[in-house]
KEZAMI-461578 format. One record per residue (C-alpha): x, y, z. Coordinates in steps of 0.2 Angstrom, whole numbers, plus 5000, padded with zeros to 4 digits. Each point is the difference from the previous one (the first is absolute). Example, Ala and Ser with C-alpha at 12.3 -4.5 7.8 and 13.67 -1.06 7.14 Angstrom:
# KEZAMI-461578
506249785039 500650174997 
# end
This chain:
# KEZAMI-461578
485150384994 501349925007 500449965021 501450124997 499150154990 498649995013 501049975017 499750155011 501050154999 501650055007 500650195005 501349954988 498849964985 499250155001 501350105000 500549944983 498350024995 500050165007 501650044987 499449944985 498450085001 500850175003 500350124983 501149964994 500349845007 501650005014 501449884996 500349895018 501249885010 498949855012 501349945014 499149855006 500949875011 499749824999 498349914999 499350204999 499349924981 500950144991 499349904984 498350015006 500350205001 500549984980 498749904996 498650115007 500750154993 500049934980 498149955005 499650175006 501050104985 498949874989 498350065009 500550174999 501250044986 499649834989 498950074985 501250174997 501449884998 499249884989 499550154990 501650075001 500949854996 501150005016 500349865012 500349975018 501949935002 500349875014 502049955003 499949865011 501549875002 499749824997 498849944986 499249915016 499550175004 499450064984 498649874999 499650025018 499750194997 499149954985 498849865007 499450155012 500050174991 499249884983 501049984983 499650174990 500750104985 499950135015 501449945010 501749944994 500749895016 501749944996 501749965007 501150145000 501149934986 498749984989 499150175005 501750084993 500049914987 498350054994 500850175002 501750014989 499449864989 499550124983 501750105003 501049884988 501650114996 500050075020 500249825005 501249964986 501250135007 499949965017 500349804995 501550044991 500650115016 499749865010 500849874991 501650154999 499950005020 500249814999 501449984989 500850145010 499949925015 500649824997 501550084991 500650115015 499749825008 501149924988 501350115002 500250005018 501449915007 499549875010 498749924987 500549814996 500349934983 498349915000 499250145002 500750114990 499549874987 498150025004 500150184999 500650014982 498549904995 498850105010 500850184992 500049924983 498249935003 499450185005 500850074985 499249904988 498350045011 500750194998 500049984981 498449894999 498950135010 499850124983 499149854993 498649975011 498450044992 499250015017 500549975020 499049915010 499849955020 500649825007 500549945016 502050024992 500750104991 500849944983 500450184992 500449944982 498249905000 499250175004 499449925017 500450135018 500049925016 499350045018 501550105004 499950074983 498550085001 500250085019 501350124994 499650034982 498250065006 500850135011 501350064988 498750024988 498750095012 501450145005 500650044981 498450004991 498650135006 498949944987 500149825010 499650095015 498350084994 499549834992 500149905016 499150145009 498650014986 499849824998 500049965021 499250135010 500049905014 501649895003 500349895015 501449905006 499749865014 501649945010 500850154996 501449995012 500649854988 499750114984 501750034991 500550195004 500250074982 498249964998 499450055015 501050184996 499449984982 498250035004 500350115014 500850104984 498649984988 498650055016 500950155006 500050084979 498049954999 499150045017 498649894989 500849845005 499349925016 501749895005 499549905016 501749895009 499349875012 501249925010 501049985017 502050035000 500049905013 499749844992 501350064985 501049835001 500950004981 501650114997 499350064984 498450085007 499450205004 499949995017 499050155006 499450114985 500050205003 498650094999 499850154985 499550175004 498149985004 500149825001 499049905015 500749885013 498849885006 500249885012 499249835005 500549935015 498649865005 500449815000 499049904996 500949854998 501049975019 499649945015 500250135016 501649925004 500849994983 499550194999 500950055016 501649914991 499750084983 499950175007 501649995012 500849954983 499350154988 500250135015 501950064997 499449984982 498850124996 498949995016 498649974990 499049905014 498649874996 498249975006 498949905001 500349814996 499249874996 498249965008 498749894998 498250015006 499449905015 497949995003 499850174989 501750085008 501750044991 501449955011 501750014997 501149844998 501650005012 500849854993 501849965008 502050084994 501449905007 501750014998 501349865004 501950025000 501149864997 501749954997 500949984984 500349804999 500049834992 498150005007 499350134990 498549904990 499749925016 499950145009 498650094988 499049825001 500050045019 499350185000 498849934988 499449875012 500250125014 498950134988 498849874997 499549965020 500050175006 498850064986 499149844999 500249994981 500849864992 499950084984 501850065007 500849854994 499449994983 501149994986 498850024985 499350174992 498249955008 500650015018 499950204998 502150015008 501350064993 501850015006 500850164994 502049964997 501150154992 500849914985 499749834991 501249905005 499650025020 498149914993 501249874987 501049965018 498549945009 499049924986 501149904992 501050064985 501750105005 500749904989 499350054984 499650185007 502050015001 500349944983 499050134992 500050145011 501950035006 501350074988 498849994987 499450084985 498450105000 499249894989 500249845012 499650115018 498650104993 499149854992 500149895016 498950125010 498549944987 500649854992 500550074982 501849985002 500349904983 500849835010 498350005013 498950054983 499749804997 499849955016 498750175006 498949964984 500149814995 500949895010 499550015018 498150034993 500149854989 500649905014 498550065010 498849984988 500749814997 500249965021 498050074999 499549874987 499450154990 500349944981 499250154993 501450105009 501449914994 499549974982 500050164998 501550055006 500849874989 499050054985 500650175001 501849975006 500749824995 501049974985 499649854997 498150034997 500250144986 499149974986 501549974987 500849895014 498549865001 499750014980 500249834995 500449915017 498949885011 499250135014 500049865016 501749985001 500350175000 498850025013 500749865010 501750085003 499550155001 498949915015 501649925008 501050174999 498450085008 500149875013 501850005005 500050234998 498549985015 501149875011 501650124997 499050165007 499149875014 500350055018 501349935007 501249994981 501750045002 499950064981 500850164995 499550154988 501349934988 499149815002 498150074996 500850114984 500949874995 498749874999 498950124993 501350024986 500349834995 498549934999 499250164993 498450025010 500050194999 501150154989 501450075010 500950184999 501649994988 501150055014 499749865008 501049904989 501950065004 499449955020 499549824998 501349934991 501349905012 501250095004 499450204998 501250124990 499750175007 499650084983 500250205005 497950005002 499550125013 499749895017 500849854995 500549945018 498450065007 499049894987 501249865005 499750025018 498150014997 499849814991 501149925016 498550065010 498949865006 498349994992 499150025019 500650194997 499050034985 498449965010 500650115014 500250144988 498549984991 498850015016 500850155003 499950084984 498349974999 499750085016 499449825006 501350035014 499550135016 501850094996 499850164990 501350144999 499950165010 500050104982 498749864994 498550005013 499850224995 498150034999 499649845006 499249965016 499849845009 499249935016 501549945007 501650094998 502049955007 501450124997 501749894999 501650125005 501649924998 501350144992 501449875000 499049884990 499550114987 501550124998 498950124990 501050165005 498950104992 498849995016 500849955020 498749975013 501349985012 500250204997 498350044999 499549905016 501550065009 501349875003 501250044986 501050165002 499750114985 501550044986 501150164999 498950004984 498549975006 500350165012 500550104987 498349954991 498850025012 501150175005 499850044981 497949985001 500449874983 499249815002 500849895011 499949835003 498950025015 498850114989 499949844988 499949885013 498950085012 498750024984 500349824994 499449955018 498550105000 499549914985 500249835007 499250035018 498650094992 499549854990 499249925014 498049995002 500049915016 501749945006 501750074999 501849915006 501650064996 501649885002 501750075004 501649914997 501350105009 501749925007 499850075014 498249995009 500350115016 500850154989 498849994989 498349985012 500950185009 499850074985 498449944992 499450055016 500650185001 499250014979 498149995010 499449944984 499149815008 499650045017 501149905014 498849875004 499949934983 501749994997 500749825003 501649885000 500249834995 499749955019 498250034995 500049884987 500349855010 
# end
């Protein structure tokens, strides 16, 4: 049994417990706020349906369904409840799958739909007026390429699921199988009764982030067969991606259960969680973290501070000085660490606000602004095809040589160097092939050293001549001497990236491996850390989707933001107010938010007036020194 399974009971758990062992068993919705361990709810209700109910399901062939939303989650789930033909714990992408996968024809049809819908729109885009020559020209190739996908899809034998979709292959995307899933669920009954035959019992964890049409396709299937136990658990108010369900409605007969303990704040970051949630839901939390002094639990108050600061040159200097500020007043130098170890993390709202202060806005310019999807969305992970090399050979191979570790580097160059294949050394002297490739291994560590005023285009270059390692095709139209925009998609933003200076990629990299103490609001969801500071600065992010200075006050909200709010629809102080939740309630022991305002007396009147911190912990850059 694990610590979770067999960690004492909450009102909450019992509850559940309380619904699947009722006759039949009633379908239910858990609201439970941050550090409640909604998962530890999940997690002890699949252990008590496998106490109670495991042998008839085995006998009856039927499993237990988990939806959950990260594979990380999936093994955690799995390392607690044990792996067993009893449960099938899956992503929700994969769970689908499982579902509409034997429905060959049904998935046929709706693919060829699909790809109808795509032509459709890149045509009414063709022909609108305003669309340039250029691109014009890409949107011929893309509708013919979807045509010849459109006459290929009679052909495949059999679809299958990958990360992307490539329709004439057989092979459905992520995207793919969220609305084919649905569609299928509401047109065929028959699929309906086979879900609810096959998965009695059905839960889905984070379900204020599940898509919609899934959480209303099993709302469908559980409402036509009272046999189905269907259990949401989740909190609306940490729903922080556009795509997700938000709040899901209860069925007729359908329970609500609520968990409202914490157990993961301090007293003082609870007080500042709860001012947030109240004009939420009002779902207040209790409790807090504690530990257990001479035989007594006692709860940890910990510290919340907020600091208000002007918008200026000193910014990164400014942060550095709450940090040292932070650091004396709670007697923890841990404050001012800057790797992962150090427990802190500072929480900024997009990527390039952590690229500013680390050291590569450069390179985060080149391939995130007025660029193609391809290049923006691979820079957030390093698999953007022009950092590809340098994520997975390059910058390790010069590690592994600066470290002395041969092993490292000889298999690197085994795997990866031109020069050492097996057709290319048949016949030739093998020491002076090793020799140069020594020397070009020598002078790639000294172009990368601190302190070189070697560019992207440098590295690649040298890399290419002397052939240490294989390089991506694309490459080639960009290293020549004087570059020819060739019509490829992000020519300039390729261009701009190789006129980076190396010291950049070293930047990037100890960001993207989370070697940094920067994450993204969006990024640090379900995580928790000792240490937590919020960075608000709405001018640097320009992220419109979310405004802190209308949430917190000091920005006057737009006609359409009135009209929203008048309307009851989301607005942008719903998203952000939920965003901030999510942030603050990360904190374990201590909490700072940092606001950059242009105007610091405006701004601390209506901070203030938001009672969210109370007064005495607000503070000013005269407090830093």
């Amino acid at each position: 049994m694990t610590s979770r399974i067999g960690s004492p009971d909450a009102q909450a758990d019992l509850d559940v417990r309380a619904c699947l062992d009722q006759t039949p068993p009633r379908s239910f919705v858990m609201v439970a706020g941050a550090g409640s361990g909604k998962t530890t709810s999940l997690i002890k209700a699949i252990a008590h349906l496998a106490e109670t109910r495991g042998p008839n399901l085995r006998r009856a062939g039927q499993q237990i369904g988990c939806i959950t939303y990260t594979e990380v989650a999936v093994g955690e789930i799995s390392a607690d409840v044990g792996v067993s033909p009893l449960f099938h714990i899956s992503t929700i992408h994969s769970f689908l799958w499982s579902v509409i996968r034997p429905f060959h024809s049904d998935i046929a049809a709706w693919v060829a739909t699909r790809i109808e819908e795509k032509i459709a729109e890149r045509r009414a885009h063709y022909d609108k007026p305003r669309t340039q020559m250029k691109t014009k020209v890409r949107l011929e190739q893309e509708i013919a390429d979807l045509e010849a996908e459109l006459g290929a899809i009679g052909k495949v034998e059999k679809f299958v699921y990958g990360t992307a979709s490539s329709y004439a292959e057989g092979i459905l995307g992520h995207d793919d199988i969220l609305k084919l899933t649905p569609a299928c669920v509401a047109a065929h009954p028959l699929l309906r009764q086979l879900v609810a035959k096959c998965f009695p019992y059905i839960f889905v964890d984070e379900s204020q982030d599940t898509n919609p049409e899934v959480v209303e396709a099993l709302r469908h299937i559980a409402g036509e067969h009272p046999g189905l136990c269907v259990g949401f658990f989740g909190d609306p108010m940490q729903k922080i991606y556009m795509s997700g369900a938000g709040a899901v409605p209860l069925n007729d007969g359908w329970v609500e259960i609520t968990k409202p303990e914490n157990f993961r704040c301090p007293t003082s970051v609870l007080g500042v969680i709860n001012a947030i949630r109240a004009p939420g839901d009002g779902l207040e939390q209790v409790r807090g973290r504690t530990m257990t002094v001479a035989g007594i639990e006692q709860p940890i108050a910990g510290t919340a501070n907020l600091f208000i600061l002007p918008t200026d040159v000193e910014r990164s200097a400014r942060l550095t000085a709450v940090r040292q500020w932070l650091a004396a007043e709670t007697g923890d130098d841990l404050w001012l660490s800057d790797v992962r170890e150090g427990d802190v993390r500072l929480l900024v709202l997009v990527h390039r606000m952590a690229a500013n202060r680390l050291g590569f806005p450069n390179l985060y310019a080149a391939l995130n602004d007025r660029a193609p999807m391809s290049l923006s969305e691979g820079l957030s992970d390093g698999t953007a095809w022009p950092l590809r090399p340098f994520v997975q050979h390059i910058l390790p191979l010069v590690v592994a040589a600066q470290m002395g570790d041969r092993f490292a580097v000889i298999s690197t160059l085994r795997s990866e160097c031109p020069k050492l294949e097996p057709a290319r050394l048949r016949g030739q002297a093998t020491v002076p092939v090793l020799t140069a490739l020594q020397q070009a291994l020598d002078k790639l560590v000294a172009l990368l050293a601190a302190g070189s005023q070697a560019t992207i285009r440098d590295v690649l270059t040298h890399v290419r001549d002397n052939e240490l390692l294989r390089l991506d095709d694309r490459f080639a139209v960009h290293l020549v001497e004087e570059p020819v925009d060739d019509g490829s998609s992000g020519f300039e933003n390729v261009q701009a990236y190789l006129a980076c200076g190396v010291d950049e990629l070293w930047a990037y990299r100890c960001y993207f491996t989370e070697e940094s103490p920067f994450a993204t609001h969006h990024g640090v969801k379900g995580a928790q850390f000792e240490r937590v500071l919020v960075v608000i600065d709405d001018e640097e992010a320009g992220f419109r989707q979310y405004s802190y200075g209308k949430y917190l006050g000091y920005v006057p909200l737009s006609d359409k933001d009135d009209a929203n709010i008048e309307a009851g629809e989301e607005s942008v102080l719903d998203r952000t107010r939920r965003l901030f939740y999510v942030c603050c309630s990360r904190a374990m022991k201590d909490l700072a938010v940092v606001v950059f305002v242009p105007d610091v007396a405006a701004a601390r009147t209506a901070i203030v007036e938001q009672n969210l911190f109370p007064e005495a912990v607000i503070r000013g850059a005269e407090h830093l020194g």
